[in-house]
C-alpha positions in Angstrom: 130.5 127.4 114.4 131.2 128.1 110.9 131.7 125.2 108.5 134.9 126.5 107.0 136.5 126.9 110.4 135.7 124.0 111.5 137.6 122.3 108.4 140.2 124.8 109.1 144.2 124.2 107.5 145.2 127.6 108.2 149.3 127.2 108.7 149.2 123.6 107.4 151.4 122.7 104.3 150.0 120.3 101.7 151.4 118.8 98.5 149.3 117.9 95.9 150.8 115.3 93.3 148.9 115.2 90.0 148.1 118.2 90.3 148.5 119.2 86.8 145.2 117.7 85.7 142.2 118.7 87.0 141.0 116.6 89.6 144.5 117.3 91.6 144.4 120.9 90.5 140.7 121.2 92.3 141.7 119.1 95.3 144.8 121.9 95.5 142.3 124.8 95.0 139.9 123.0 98.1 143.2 122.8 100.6 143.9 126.6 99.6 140.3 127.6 100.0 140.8 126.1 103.8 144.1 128.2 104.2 146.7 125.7 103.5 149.7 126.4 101.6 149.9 124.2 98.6 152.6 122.6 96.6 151.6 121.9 92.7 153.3 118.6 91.6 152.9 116.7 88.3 155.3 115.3 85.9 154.4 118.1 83.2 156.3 121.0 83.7 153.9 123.6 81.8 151.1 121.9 83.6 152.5 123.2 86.9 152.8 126.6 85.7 149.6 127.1 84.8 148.0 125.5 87.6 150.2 127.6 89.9 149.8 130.9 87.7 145.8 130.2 88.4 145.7 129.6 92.0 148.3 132.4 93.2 145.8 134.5 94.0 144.2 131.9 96.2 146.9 131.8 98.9 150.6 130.6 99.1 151.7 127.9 96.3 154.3 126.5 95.2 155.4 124.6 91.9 157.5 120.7 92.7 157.3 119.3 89.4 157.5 115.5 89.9 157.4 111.8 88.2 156.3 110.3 91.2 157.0 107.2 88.9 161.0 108.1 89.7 161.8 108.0 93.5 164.8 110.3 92.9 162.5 112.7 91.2 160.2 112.1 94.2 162.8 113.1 96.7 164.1 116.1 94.8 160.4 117.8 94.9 159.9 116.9 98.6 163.5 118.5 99.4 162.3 121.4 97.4 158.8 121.7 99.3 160.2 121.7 102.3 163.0 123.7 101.4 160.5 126.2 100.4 157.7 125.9 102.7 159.1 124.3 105.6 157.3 121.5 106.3 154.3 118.7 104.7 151.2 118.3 106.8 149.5 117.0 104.1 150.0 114.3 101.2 147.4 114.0 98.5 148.4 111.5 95.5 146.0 112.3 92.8 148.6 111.0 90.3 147.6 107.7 89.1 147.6 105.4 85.9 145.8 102.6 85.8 147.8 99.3 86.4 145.5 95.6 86.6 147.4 94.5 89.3 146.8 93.7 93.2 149.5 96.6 94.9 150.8 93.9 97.0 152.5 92.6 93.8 154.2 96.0 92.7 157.5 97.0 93.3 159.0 100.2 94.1 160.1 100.2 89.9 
């Protein structure tokens, strides 16, 4: 069996968040290489664009700025993805900042 079958996500939907910089923007490029549809998410507008702009020849994808830092700005891209893709099969958070503190101790703020 080939490899790339065998990792299949042809039909699956996947959002990316962080994917503005380049380690989300690779993991994106991966999930479209296996024939997902992906949805480009980062805080940074511009950053979206371009990373969108790069991979549309790739397969289907779709720009959901979002500060997953702001749950309301969170919810508004997930409305949109689905809106516009139908569905999320798969949630990558590549966003990040680094925070020296245990998770249990963090609060939706």
């Amino acid at each position: 069996m080939d490899a790339l079958r065998q990792f299949s996500l042809e039909g699956k939907v996947a959002l990316v968040t962080g994917s503005g910089g380049s380690i989300g923007a690779t993991i994106a490029e991966g999930y479209l290489s296996a024939g997902a549809a992906v949805a480009i998410s980062d805080r940074d507008r511009a950053k979206v664009d371009e990373v969108v702009a790069r991979l549309s020849d790739k397969g289907t994808v779709f720009g959901a700025p979002c500060d997953v830092t702001d749950a309301d700005s969170v919810e508004a891209a997930v409305e949109n993805v689905v809106g516009e893709l139908g569905r999320i099969d798969i949630l990558c958070t590549a966003a990040g900042l680094a925070l020296r503190t245990p998770a249990i101790e963090l609060s939706a703020e």
